[in-house]
C-alpha positions in Angstrom: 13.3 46.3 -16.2 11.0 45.0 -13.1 8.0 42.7 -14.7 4.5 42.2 -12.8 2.8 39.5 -12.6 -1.0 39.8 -13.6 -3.0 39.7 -10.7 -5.4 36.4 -12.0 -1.8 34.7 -12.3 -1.9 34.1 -8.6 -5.8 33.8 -7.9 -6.7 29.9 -8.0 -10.1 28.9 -7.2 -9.4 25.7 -5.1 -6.7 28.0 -3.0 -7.4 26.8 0.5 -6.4 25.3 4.2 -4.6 22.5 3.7 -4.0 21.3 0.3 -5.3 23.3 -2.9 -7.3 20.9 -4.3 -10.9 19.3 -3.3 -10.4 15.9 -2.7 -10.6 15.7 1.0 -11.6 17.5 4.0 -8.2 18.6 5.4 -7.9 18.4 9.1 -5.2 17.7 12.2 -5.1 14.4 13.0 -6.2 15.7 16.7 -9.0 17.2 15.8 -10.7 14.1 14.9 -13.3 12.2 16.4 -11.4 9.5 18.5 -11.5 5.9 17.0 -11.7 2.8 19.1 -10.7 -1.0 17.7 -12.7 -4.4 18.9 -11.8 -5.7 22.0 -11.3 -2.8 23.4 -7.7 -2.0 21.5 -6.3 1.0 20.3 -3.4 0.5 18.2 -4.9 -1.3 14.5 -1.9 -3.4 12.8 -1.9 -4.2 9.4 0.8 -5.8 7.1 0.9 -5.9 3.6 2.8 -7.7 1.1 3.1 -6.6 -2.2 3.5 -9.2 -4.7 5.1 -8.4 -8.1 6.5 -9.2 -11.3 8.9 -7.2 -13.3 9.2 -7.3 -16.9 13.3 -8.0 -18.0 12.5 -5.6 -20.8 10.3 -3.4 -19.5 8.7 -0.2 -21.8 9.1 2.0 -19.0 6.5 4.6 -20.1 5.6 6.9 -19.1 7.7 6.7 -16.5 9.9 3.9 -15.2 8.7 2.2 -11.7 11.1 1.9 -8.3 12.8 -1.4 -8.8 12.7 -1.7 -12.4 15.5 -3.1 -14.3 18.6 -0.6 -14.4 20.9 -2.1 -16.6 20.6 -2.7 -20.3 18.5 -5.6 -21.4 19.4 -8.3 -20.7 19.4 -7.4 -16.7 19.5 -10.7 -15.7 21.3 -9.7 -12.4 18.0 -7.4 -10.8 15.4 -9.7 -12.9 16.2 -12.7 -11.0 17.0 -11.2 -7.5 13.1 -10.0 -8.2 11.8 -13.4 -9.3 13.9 -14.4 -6.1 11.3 -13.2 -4.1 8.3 -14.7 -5.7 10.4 -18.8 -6.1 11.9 -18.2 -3.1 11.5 -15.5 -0.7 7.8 -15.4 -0.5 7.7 -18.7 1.3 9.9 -17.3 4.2 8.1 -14.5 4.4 4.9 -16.9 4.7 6.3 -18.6 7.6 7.0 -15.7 9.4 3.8 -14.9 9.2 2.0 -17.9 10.5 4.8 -18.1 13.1 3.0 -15.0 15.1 0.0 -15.4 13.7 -0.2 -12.2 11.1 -3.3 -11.9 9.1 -1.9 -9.5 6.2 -3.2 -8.1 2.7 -1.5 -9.1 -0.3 -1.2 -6.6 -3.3 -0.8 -8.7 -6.2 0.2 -7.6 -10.0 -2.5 -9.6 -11.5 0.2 -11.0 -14.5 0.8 -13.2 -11.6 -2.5 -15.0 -11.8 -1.2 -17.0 -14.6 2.5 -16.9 -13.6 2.7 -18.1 -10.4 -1.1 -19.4 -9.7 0.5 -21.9 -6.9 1.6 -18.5 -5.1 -1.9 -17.3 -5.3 -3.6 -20.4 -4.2 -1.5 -20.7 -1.0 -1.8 -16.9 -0.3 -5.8 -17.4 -0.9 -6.0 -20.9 1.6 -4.5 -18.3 4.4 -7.9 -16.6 3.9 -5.9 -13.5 3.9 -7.2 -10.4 2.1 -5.9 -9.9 -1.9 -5.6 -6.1 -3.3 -5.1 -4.9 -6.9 -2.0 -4.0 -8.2 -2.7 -2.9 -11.7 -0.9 -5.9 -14.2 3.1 -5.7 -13.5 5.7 -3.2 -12.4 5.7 -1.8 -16.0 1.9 -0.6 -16.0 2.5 3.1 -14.2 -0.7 5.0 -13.9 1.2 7.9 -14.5 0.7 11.5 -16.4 1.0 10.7 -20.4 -0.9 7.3 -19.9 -4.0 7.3 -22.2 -7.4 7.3 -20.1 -8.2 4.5 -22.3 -5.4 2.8 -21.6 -5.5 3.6 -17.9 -9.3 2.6 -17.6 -8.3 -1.1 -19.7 -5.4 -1.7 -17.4 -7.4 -1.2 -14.1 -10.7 -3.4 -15.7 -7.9 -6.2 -16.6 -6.2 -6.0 -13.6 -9.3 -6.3 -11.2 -10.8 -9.0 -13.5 -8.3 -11.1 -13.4 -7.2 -10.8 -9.6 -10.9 -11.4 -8.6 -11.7 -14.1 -11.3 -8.3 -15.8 -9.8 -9.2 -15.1 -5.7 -12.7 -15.7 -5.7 -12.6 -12.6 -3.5 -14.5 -9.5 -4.3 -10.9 -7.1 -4.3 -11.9 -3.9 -2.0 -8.7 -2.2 -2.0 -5.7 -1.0 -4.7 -2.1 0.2 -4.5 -0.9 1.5 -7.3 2.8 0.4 -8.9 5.2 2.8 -7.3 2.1 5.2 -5.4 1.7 7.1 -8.7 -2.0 8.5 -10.1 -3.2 9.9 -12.8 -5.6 12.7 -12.2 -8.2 10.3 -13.4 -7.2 7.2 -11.6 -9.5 7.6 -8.1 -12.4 7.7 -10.4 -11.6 4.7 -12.7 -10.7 2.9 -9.6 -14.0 3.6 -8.1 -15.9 2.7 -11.3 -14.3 -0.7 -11.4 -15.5 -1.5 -7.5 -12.4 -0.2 -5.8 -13.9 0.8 -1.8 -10.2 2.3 -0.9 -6.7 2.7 -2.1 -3.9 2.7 -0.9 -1.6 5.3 -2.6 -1.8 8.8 -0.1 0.5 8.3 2.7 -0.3 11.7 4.0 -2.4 10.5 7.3 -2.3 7.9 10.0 -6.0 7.0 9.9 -8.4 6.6 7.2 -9.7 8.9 5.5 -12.8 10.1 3.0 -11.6 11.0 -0.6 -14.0 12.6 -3.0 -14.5 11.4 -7.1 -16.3 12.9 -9.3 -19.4 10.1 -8.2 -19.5 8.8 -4.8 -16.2 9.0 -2.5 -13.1 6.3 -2.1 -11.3 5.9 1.4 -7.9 6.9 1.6 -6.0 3.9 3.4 -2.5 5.4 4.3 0.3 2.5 3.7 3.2 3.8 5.2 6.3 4.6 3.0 8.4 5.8 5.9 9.1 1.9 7.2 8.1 0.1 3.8 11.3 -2.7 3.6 12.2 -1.5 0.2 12.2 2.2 0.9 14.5 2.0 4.3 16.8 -0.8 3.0 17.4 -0.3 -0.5 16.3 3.4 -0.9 17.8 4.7 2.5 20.5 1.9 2.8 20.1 1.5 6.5 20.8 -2.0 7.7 18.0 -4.9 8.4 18.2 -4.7 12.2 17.5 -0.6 11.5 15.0 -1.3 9.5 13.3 -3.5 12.4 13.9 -1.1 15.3 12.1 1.5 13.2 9.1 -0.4 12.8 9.2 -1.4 16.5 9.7 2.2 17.4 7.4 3.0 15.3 5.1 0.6 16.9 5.4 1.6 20.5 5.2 5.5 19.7 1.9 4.9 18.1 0.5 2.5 21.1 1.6 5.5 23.5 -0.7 8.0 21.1 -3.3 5.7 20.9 -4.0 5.3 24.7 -4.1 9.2 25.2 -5.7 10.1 21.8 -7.9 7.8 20.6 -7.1 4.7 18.4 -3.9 4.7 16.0 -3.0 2.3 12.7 0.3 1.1 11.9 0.7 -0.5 8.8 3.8 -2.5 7.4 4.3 -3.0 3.6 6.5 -5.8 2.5 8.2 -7.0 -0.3 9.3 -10.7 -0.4 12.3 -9.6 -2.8 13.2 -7.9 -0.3 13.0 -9.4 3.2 12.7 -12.4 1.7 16.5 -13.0 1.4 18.1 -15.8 4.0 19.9 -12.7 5.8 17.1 -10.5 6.1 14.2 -13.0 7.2 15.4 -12.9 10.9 15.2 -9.4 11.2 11.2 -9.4 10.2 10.5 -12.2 12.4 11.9 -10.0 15.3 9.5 -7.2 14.6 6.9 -9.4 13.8 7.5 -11.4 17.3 7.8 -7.6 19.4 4.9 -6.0 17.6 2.4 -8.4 17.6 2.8 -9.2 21.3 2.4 -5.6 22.6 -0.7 -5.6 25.0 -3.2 -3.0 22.8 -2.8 -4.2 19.2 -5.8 -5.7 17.1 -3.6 -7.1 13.6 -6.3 -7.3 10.8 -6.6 -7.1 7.1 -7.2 -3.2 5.1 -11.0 -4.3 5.0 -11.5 -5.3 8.4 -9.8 -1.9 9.8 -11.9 0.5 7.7 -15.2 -1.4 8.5 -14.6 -1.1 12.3 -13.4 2.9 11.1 -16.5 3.8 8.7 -18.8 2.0 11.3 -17.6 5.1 14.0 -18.1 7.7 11.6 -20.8 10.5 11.2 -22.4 10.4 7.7 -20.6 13.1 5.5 
């Protein structure tokens, strides 16, 4: 027997170009008015480093997070490579940094206020830019989490990281890039400006809440350390050819098109480690010495993007 679907089972009201939903203004990257940086550059570099603290016995609900423990409690072997990075590692990756002379964003789970507060009060004397987190790698804003929950976790979070920094905290990257369907608007309620979970776009972009609208701050996942070492299980000097390719691709575009962003996200558990740390200090060196690049923090690229933009 053949079975129809009812007609209304394929009509959607949101059914449109692009995505079906009504978040953002979908449009081609080359349709865009063209964006210039200060100085006269055209490719905007931005690194991020995400600093984090996995529970050993994490809940894991709703959902569990990318790098969470794997192994039955206690997983002493993947808790300690990941406290590694913030003992250890996060003081290579420091160096590095003031070696070429990066000025970076640092997305902090804001358990580390009290945890490490040393961390936080050298990352803070750099002057660099902090971003929320949410609390720890075991706080997914994820479908099944309680709005009440959700909307307690964020207002904890940003408290904390702000009360710690002394910095107002623009920006937010949620554990792992997950949402709930709420989170853009409890984000914006609690003084979020942009986030940095959509990964769909090379530029900034508007994104709509239910009150006034966030901007979309694409971090890229493509070259994220994590994602092309441990996920992908390419090698550290692939991993820093394909930022550098990555690099020089988008400096090409941006001298045709109009001005490009490349952005870098880091994790000191990750590139940290003493065989790894050469391999970011090689992209670092061949990236930030390409003639075109302006290197600033997330704030200081979408105030030089918002200032170019027609109201809208």
């Amino acid at each position: 027997m053949t079975m129809v679907l009812p007609d209304e089972h394929l009509q959607y009201p949101k059914r449109r170009h692009g995505m079906d939903h009504d978040r953002y203004e979908w449009s081609m990257l080359t349709d865009r008015q063209p964006v210039t940086w200060p100085r006269g550059k055209t490719l905007a570099v931005w690194v991020n480093v995400s600093l984090q603290h996995f529970p050993l016995n994490p809940a894991g609900q709703p959902v569990k997070l990318p790098g969470s423990m794997s192994m039955p409690y206690p997983d002493l072997r993947h808790f300690t490579l990941r406290d590694h990075g913030n003992r250890v590692g996060v003081w290579r990756l420091l160096d590095a940094l003031d070696r070429y002379g990066v000025k970076a964003s640092f997305a902090v789970n804001a358990e580390l206020c009290a945890r490490t507060p040393e961390l936080l009060r050298a990352v803070a004397a750099r002057g660099d830019e902090f971003i929320g987190h949410s609390w720890n790698m075991d706080t997914p804003h994820a479908g099944g989490l309680a709005e009440a929950e959700e909307a307690a976790c964020v207002q904890r979070s940003l408290d904390t990281l702000r009360a710690a920094s002394g910095q107002p905290v623009r920006g937010w990257l949620s554990p792992g890039r997950l949402e709930t369907e709420r989170t853009p608007e409890l984000l914006k309620a609690h003084g979020i400006e942009y986030f940095c979970d959509w990964v769909n776009d090379e530029l900034p972009y508007r994104f709509h809440t239910a009150g006034s609208d966030l901007w979309a701050m694409p971090l890229a996942t493509e070259i994220e350390d994590r994602f092309v070492i441990l996920d992908n299980q390419h090698s550290e000097a692939s991993w820093a050819q394909q930022v550098i390719d990555a690099a020089e691709l988008l400096l090409a575009e941006s001298c045709e098109q109009g001005g490009r962003l490349l952005s870098i996200s880091l994790h000191p558990w990750v590139l940290g480690q003493p065989h790894r740390i050469r391999h970011l200090e090689h992209a670092l060196a061949h990236v930030m010495a390409l003639p075109g690049t302006w290197n600033a923090r997330p704030g200081e690229i979408l105030d030089a993007f918002v200032s170019q933009q027609h109201p809208g």
